[in-house]
N, C-alpha and C positions, 0 to 999 in steps of 0.2 A: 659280909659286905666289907668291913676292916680289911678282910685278909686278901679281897680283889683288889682295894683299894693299894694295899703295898705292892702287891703282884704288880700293878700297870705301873705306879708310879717308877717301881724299878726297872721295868722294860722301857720307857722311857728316857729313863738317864741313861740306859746302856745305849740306845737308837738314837738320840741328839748326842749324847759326849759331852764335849766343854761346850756346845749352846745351852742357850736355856732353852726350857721345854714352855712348848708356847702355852697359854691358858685356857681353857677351856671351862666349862659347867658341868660343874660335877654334882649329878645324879644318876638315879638308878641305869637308865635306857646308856647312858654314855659311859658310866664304866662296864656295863654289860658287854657291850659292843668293845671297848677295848680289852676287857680281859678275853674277848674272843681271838681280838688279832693277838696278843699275846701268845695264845697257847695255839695258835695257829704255825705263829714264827716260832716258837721253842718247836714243836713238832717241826718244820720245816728244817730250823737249823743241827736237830737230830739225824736226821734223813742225810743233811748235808755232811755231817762229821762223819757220818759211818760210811757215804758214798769216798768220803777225803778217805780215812783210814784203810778203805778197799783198795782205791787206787795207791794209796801208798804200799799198801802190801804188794799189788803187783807188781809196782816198779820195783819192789827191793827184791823180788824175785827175778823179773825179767834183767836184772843188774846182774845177781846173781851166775844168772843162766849165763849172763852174755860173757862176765868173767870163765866161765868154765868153757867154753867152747873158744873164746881167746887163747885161754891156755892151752886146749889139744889143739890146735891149732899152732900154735908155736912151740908144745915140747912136741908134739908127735909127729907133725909133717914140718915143720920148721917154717912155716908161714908165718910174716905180721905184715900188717897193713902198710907198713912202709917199704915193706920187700915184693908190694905188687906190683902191677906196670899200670901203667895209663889204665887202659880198655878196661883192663879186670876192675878196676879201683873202683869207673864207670860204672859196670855194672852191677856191683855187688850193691854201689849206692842206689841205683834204679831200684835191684832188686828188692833192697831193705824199703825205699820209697811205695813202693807198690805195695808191701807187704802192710804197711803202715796204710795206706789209702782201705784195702782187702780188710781190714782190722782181724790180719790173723795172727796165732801166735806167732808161729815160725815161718820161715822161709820153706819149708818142704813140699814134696807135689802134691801131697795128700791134705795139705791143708787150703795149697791157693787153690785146686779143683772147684772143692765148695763151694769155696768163698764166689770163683767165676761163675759158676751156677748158679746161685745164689740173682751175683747180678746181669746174669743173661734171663732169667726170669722175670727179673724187677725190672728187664729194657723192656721185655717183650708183653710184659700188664700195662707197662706205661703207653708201648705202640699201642696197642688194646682201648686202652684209654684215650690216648690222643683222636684213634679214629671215631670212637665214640663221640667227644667230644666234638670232633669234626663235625658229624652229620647232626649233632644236636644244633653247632652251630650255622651250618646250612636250614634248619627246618628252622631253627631262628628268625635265620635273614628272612627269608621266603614270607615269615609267618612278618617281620617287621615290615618290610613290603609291601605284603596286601593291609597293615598297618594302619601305614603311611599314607598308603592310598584310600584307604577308607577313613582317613584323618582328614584328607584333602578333599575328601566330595561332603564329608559332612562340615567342613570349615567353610567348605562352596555353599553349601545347604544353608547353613548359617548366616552366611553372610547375606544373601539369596531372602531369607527370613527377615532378616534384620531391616534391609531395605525396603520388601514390603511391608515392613509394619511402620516402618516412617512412612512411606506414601500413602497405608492406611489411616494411617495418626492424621497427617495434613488433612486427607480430604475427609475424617470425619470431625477434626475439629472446623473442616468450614464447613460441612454441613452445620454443625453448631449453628456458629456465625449466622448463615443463614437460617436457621430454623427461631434463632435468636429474634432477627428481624423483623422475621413472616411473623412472630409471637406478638413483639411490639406493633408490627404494621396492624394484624389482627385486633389488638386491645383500643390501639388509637381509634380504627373503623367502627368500632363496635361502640367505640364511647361517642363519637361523631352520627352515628344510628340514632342512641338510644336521646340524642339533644335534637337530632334533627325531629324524631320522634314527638318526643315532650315538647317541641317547638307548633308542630303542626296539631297537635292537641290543644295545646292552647290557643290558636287560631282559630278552632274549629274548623277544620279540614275534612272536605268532603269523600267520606272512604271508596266513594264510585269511580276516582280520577285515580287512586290511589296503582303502583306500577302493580298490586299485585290483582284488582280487580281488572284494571285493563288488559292484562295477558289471560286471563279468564274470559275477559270477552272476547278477545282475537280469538280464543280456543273456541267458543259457545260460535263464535262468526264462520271461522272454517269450518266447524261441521255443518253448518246450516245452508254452506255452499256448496259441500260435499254432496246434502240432500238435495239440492235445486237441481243438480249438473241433471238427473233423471227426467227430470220434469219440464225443464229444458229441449233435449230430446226427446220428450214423450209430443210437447207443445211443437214442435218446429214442425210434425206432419201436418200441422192442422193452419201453418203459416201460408202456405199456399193458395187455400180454399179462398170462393169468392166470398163476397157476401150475400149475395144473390140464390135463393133456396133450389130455383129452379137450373142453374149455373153448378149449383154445387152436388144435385142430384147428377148431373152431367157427367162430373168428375169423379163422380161414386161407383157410374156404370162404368167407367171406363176404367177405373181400379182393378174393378170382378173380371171384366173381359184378360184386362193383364197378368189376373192371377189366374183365371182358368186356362190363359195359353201356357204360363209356367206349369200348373198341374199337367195338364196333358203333355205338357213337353218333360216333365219329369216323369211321366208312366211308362212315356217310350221309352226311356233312356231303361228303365227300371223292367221293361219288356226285353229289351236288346240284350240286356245283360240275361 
């Protein structure tokens, strides 16, 4: 624990320098956690000096190389860079440029080949890709679209909802309201009953006049008119008759006579057929 403890403290003063190092609580979880970043950034800054130390080698090579071919260059064909012309100057700078963008060694055919292979390859995955990317973003749109629009009939829906249930809401809190009333009206009547009630008890109040005996007898009254109406017509043949026995024996003969012309006038008919 001591020896994290040194470890952080001195990767610290090397990461702040002449600030102070701010303060922090120091226990287990907090120097664990810094001696992680510590040996994180030592590995990192290891990584880093040996990547520096690589590149430094190459340039001192690519230095190298470029002194030697400087020099056949000027002992063997008698060229230097200041004994070119314009265009040539031009180009040799493009070409080094190019060479540099290519990241090849040399300027030769054999190496910028590659290197353009390399990125006629990487154009032609990327076309690959873009078209890909293309139609994923077509099936996107398409797909945000029907969306959008199924966003909009269900925001319709909703709203559509919303509305009926306020209009549901009002007319069942006036049902309420009303049911409220009818409850009060109901309790007021029933207590105005039960006084009217207790009032005619006290009275001594006769139950034969009462509304619920006299609808019992209007009912007992109708049927008992119902049964007359028969008797009625059965009585009104006998209205006519005299009061006279031998008057009335008159009217008896002459009944029979009218019913035996109807009988016989019914056998013909009953023969015709």
């Amino acid at each position: 624990m001591c020896e994290k403890i040194k470890k952080v403290n001195s990767w610290l003063s090397s990461v702040f320098g002449d600030q102070p190092v701010p303060q922090f609580e120091v226990n287990t979880r907090t120097v664990d956690i810094l001696y992680q970043l510590v040996r994180s950034s030592e590995a990192r800054c290891g990584d880093t000096a040996l990547l520096t130390e690589d590149l430094q080698q190459k340039a001192a090579e690519y230095q190298a190389e470029g002194a030697h071919l400087r020099d056949v260059l000027l002992q063997g064909v008698g060229l230097s860079c200041s004994s070119l012309s314009k265009p040539a100057a031009d180009y040799l700078s493009a070409l080094v440029d190019t060479a540099m963008v290519l990241g090849v060694r040399d300027t030769s055919l054999c190496s910028f080949m590659p290197a353009v292979n390399n990125l006629t390859n990487e154009l032609l995955e990327e076309e690959k890709s873009n078209r890909r990317l293309e139609r994923e973003l077509r099936a996107l749109s398409k797909r945000l679209g029907a969306t959008l629009v199924m966003r909009s009939s269900l925001q319709e829906d909703i709203n559509k909802t919303v509305k009926s249930q306020s209009v549901e809401s009002a007319k069942a809190e006036e049902r309420m309201l009303h049911m409220d009333f009818v409850t009060a009206k109901a309790k007021e009547l029933s207590s105005r009953r039960e006084r009217a009630e207790a009032q005619l008890v006290s009275r001594n109040m006769d139950k034969s006049i009462t509304h619920q005996a006299i609808v019992q007898l209007s009912e007992e009254a109708t049927a008992l008119k119902q049964e007359i109406i028969p008797l009625k017509k059965k009585i009104e043949t006998y209205m006519d008759l005299s009061p006279s026995p031998s008057l009335a024996q008159v009217k008896i003969e002459e009944a029979k006579r009218e019913l035996a012309a109807i009988d016989s006038q019914l056998e013909m008919k009953m023969d015709f057929k």
